[in-house]
DSSP file (Angstrom, degrees, kcal/mol; ACC not computed):
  #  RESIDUE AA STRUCTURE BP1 BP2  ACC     N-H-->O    O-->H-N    N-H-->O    O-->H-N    TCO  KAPPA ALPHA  PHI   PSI    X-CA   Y-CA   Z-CA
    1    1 A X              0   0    0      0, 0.0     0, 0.0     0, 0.0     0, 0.0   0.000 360.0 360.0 360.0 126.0   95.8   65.7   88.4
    2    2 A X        -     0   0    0      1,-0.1     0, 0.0     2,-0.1     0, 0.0   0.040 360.0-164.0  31.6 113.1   99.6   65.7   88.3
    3    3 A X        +     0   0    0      2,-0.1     2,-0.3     0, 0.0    -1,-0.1   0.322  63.5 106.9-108.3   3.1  100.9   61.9   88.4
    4    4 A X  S    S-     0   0    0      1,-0.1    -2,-0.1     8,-0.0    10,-0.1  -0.688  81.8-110.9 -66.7 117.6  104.6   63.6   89.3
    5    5 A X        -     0   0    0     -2,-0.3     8,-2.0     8,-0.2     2,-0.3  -0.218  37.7-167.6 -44.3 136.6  105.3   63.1   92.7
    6    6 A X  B     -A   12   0A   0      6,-0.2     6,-0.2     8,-0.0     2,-0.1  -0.831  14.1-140.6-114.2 176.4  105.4   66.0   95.4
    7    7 A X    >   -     0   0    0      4,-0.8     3,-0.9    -2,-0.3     4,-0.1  -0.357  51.1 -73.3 -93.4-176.5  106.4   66.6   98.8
    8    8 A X  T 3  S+     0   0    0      1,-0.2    -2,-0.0     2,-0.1     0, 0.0   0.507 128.5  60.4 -25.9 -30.9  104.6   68.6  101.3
    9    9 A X  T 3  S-     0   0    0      2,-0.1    -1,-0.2     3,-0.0     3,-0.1  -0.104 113.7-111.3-110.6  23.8  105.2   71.7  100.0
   10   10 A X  S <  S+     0   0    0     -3,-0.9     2,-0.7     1,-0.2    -2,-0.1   0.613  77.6 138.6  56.8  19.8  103.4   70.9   96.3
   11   11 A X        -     0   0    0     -4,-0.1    -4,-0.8     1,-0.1    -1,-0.2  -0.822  63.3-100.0-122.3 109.3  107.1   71.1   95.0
   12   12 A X  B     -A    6   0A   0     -2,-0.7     2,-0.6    -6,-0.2    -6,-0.2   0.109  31.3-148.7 -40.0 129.0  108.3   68.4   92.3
   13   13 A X        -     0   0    0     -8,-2.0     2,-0.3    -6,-0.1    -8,-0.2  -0.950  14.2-128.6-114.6 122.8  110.2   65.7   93.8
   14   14 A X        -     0   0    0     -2,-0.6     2,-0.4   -10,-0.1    -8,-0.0  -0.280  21.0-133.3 -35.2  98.9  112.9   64.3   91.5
   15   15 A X        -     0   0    0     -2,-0.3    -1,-0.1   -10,-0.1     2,-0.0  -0.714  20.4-125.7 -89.9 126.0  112.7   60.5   91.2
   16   16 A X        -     0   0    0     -2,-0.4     2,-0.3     1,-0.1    -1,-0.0  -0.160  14.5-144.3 -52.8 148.2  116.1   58.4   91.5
   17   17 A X    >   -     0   0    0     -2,-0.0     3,-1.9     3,-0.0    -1,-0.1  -0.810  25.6-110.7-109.3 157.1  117.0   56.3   89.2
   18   18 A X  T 3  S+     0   0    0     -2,-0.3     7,-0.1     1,-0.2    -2,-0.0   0.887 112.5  31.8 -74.3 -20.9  118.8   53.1   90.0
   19   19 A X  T >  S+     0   0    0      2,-0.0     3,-4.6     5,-0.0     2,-1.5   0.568  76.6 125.4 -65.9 -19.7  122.0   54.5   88.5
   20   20 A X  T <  S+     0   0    0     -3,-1.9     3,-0.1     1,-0.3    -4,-0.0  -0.354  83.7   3.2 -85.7 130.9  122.0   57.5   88.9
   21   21 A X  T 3  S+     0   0    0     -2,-1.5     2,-0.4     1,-0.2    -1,-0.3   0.628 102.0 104.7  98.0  27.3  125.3   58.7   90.6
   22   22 A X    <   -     0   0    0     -3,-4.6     3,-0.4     1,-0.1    -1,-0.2  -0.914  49.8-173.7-124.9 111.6  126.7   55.3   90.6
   23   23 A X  S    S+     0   0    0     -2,-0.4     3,-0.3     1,-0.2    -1,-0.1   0.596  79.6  53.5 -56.0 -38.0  129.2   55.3   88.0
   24   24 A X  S    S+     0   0    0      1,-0.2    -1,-0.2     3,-0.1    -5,-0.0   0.486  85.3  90.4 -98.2  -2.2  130.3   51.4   88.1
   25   25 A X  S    S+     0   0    0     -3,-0.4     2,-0.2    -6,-0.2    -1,-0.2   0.150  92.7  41.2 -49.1  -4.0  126.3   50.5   87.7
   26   26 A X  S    S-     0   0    0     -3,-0.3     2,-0.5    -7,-0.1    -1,-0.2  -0.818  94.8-134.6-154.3 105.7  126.9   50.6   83.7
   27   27 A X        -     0   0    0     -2,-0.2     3,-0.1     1,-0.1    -3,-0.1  -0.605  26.3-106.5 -83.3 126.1  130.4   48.8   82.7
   28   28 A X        -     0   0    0     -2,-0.5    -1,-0.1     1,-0.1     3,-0.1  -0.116  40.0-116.1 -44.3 118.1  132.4   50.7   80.1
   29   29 A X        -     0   0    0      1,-0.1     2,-0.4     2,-0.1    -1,-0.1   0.075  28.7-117.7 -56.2 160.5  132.1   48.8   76.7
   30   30 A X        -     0   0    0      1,-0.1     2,-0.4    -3,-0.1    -1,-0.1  -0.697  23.5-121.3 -97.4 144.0  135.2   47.6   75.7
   31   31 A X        +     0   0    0     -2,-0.4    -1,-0.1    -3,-0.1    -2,-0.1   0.351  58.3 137.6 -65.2  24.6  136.5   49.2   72.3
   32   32 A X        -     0   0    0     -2,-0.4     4,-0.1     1,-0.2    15,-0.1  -0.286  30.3-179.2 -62.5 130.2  136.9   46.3   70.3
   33   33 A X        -     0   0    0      2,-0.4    -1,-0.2    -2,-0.0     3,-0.1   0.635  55.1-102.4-111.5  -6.1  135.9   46.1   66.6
   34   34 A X  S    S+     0   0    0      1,-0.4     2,-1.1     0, 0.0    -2,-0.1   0.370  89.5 114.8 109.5 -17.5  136.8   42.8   65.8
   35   35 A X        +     0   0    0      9,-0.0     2,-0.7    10,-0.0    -2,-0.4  -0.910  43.9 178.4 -98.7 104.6  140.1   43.6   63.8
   36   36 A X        +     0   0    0     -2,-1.1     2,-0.1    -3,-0.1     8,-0.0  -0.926  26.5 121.9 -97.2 116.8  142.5   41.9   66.3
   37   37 A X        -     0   0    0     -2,-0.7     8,-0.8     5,-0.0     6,-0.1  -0.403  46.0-147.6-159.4  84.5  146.1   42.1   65.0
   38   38 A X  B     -B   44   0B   0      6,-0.2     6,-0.2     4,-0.1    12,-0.1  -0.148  21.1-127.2 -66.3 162.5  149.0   44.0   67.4
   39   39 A X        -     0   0    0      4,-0.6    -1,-0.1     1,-0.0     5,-0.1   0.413  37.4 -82.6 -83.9-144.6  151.6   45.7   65.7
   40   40 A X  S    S+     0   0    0      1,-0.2    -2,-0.1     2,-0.1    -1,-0.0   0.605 138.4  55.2-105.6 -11.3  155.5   45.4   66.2
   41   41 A X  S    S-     0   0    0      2,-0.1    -1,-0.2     9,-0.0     3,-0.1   0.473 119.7-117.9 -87.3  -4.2  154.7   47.9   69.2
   42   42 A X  S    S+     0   0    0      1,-0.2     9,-1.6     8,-0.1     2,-0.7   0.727  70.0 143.3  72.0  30.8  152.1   45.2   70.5
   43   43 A X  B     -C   50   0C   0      7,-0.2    -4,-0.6     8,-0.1     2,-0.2  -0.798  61.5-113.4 -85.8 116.6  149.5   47.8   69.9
   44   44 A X  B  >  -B   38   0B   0      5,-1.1     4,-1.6    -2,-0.7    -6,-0.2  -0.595  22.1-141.6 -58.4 124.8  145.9   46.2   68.5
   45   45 A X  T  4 S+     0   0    0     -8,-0.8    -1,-0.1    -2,-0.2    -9,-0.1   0.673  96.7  44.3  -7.2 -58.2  145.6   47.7   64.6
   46   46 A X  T  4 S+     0   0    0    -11,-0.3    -1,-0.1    -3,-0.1   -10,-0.1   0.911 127.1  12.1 -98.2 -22.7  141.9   48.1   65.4
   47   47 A X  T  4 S-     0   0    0    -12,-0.2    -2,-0.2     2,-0.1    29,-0.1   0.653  90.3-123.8-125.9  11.3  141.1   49.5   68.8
   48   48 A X     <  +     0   0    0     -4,-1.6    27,-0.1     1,-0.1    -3,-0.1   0.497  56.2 142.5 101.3 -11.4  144.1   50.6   69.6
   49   49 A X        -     0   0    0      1,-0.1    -5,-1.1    -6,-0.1     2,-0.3   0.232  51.5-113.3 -43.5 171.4  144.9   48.9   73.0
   50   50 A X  B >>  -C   43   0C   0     -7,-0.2     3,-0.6   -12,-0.1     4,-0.5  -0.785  38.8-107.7 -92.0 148.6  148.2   47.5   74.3
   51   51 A X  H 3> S+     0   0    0     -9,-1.6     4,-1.6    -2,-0.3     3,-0.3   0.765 121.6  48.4 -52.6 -18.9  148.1   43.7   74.7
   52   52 A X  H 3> S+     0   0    0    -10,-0.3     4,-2.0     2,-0.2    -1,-0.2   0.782 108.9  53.6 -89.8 -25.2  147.9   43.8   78.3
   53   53 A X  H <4 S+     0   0    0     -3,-0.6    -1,-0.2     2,-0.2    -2,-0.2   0.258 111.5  46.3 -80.4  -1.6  145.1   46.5   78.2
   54   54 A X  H >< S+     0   0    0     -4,-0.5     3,-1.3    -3,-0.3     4,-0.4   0.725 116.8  47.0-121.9 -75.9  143.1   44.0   75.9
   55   55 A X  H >< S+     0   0    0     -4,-1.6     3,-0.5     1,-0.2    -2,-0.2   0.888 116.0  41.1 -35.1 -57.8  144.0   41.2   78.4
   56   56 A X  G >< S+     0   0    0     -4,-2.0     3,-2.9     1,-0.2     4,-0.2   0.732  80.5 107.4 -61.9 -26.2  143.1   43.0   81.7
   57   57 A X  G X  S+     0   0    0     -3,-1.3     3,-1.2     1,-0.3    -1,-0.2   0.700  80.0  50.9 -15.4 -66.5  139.8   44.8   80.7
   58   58 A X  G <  S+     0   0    0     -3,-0.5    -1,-0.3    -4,-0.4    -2,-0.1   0.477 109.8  49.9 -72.8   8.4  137.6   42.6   82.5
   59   59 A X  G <  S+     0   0    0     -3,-2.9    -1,-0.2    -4,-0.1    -2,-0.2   0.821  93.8  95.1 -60.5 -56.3  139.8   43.2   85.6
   60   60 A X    <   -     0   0    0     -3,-1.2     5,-0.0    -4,-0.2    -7,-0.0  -0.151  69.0-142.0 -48.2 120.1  139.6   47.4   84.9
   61   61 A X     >  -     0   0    0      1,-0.1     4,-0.8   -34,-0.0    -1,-0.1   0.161  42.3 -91.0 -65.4-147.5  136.9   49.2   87.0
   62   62 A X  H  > S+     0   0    0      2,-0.2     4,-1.0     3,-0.1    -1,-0.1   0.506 123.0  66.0-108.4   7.5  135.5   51.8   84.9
   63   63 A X  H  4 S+     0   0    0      2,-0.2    -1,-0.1     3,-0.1    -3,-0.0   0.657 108.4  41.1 -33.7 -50.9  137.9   54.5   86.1
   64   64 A X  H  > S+     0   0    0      2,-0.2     4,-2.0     3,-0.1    -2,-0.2   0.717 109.2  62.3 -95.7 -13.8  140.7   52.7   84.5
   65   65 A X  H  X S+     0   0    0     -4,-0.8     4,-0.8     1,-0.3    -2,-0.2   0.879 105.0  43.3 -24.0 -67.0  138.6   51.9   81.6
   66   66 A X  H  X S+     0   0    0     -4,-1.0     4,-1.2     2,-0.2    -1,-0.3   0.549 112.3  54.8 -76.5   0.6  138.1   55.3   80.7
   67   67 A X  H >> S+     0   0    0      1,-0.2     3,-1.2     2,-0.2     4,-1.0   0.823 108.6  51.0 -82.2 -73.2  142.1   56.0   81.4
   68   68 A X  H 3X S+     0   0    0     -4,-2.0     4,-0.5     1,-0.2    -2,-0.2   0.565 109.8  49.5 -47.3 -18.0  142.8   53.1   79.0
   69   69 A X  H 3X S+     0   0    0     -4,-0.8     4,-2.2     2,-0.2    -1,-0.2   0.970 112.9  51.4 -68.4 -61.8  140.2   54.9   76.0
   70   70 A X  H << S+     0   0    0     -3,-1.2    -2,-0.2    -4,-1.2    -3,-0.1   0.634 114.1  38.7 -23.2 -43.1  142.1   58.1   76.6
   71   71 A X  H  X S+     0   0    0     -4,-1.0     4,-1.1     2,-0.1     3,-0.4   0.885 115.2  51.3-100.8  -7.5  145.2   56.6   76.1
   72   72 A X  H >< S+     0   0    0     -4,-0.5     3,-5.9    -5,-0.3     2,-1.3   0.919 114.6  49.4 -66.5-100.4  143.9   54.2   73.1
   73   73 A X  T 3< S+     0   0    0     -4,-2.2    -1,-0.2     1,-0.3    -3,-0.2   0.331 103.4  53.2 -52.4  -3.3  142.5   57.4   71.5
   74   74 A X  T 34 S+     0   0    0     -2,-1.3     4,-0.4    -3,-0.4    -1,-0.3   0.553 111.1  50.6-110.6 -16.8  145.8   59.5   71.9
   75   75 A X  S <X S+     0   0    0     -3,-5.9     4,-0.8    -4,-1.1    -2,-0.2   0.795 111.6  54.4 -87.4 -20.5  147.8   56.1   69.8
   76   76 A X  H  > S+     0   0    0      2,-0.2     4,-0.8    -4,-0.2     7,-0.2   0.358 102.8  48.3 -50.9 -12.6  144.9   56.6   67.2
   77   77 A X  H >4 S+     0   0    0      2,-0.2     3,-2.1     1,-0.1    -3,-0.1   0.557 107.4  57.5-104.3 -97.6  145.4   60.3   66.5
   78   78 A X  H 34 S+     0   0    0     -4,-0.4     3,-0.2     1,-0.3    -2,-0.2   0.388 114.0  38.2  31.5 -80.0  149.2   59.4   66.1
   79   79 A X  H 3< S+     0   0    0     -4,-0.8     2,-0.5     1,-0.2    -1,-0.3   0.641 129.6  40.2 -64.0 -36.0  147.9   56.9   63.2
   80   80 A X    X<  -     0   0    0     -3,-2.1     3,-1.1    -4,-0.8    -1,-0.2  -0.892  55.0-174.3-134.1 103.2  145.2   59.7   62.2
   81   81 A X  T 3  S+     0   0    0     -2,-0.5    -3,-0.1    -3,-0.2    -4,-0.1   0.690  75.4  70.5 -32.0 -37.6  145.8   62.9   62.0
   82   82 A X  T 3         0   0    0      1,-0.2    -1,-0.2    -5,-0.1    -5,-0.1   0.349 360.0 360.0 -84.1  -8.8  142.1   63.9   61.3
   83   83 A X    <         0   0    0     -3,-1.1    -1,-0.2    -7,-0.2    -2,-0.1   0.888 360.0 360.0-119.6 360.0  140.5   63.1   64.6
């Protein structure tokens, strides 16, 4: 016997997970490696943040999280070509 639930209709019923389709249920990690050093643009040297984007994180929901990765990763291609 089956230990996958069914419904009425013998038909595999999909078990929720406590995440799933909640987005803010897992917070986006913040990119930090540990090299903290802003530039003369006040840009962090290792992940690429702004100082204020470094400051605010734990403010950010994870919407603006990911904006602030996006734009972190678009001053890292700048600095490297190769990625």
């Amino acid at each position: 016997m089956s230990s996958t639930p069914v419904n009425s209709s013998n038909k595999s019923v999909r078990q929720s997970t406590p995440t799933s389709g909640n987005v803010e249920a897992v917070p986006v990690k913040s990119p930090c490696i540990s090299v903290c050093a802003l530039d003369v643009e006040g840009v962090c040297t290792g992940c690429f943040r702004t100082g204020d984007e470094i400051r605010l994180w734990g403010a950010y929901n994870n919407e603006e999280r990911l904006g602030v990765l996006k734009l972190a990763h678009e001053r890292e291609k700048k600095v490297n070509p190769f990625l």
